[in-house]
N, C-alpha and C positions, 0 to 999 in steps of 0.2 A: 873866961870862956872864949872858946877861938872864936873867931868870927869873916868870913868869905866873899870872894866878892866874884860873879862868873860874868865872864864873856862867851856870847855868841857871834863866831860868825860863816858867814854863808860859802858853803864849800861850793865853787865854779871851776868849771870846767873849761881851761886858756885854750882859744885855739892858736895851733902853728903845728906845726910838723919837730921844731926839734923839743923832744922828750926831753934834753939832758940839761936844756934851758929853765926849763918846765922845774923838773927835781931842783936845779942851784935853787932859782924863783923863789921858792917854797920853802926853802931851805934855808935861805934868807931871812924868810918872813919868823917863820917859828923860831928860828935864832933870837930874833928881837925883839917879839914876845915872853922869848924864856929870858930874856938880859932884863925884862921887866917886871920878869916877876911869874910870868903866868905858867901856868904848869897842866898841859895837855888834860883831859877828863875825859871825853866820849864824843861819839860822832854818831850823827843818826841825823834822819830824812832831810841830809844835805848840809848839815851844818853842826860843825866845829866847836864843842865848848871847852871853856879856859876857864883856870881856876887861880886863884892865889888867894892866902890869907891877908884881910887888912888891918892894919898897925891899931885899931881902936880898940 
């Protein structure tokens, strides 16, 4: 049987003015979570869940 492991975390709002910082940022982050495995799920009342299956 598969078995899962989820992350939450809390979707904030950076202040600055440049946007395109803002998108790389981000863009960054979710890169290094997917090199680890996790894999995007759903977003609701401000925060970000992650999924991956674990090796047990």
């Amino acid at each position: 049987m598969k078995k899962y492991e989820y992350k939450f975390i809390k979707s904030e709002v950076k202040l600055g003015l440049d946007f395109n910082k803002k998108i790389r940022d981000e863009e960054t982050e979710w890169n290094r979570l997917g090199a680890e495995g996790w894999r995007f799920c759903k977003e609701g009342n401000g925060v970000l869940i992650f999924i991956r299956e674990t090796e047990d």
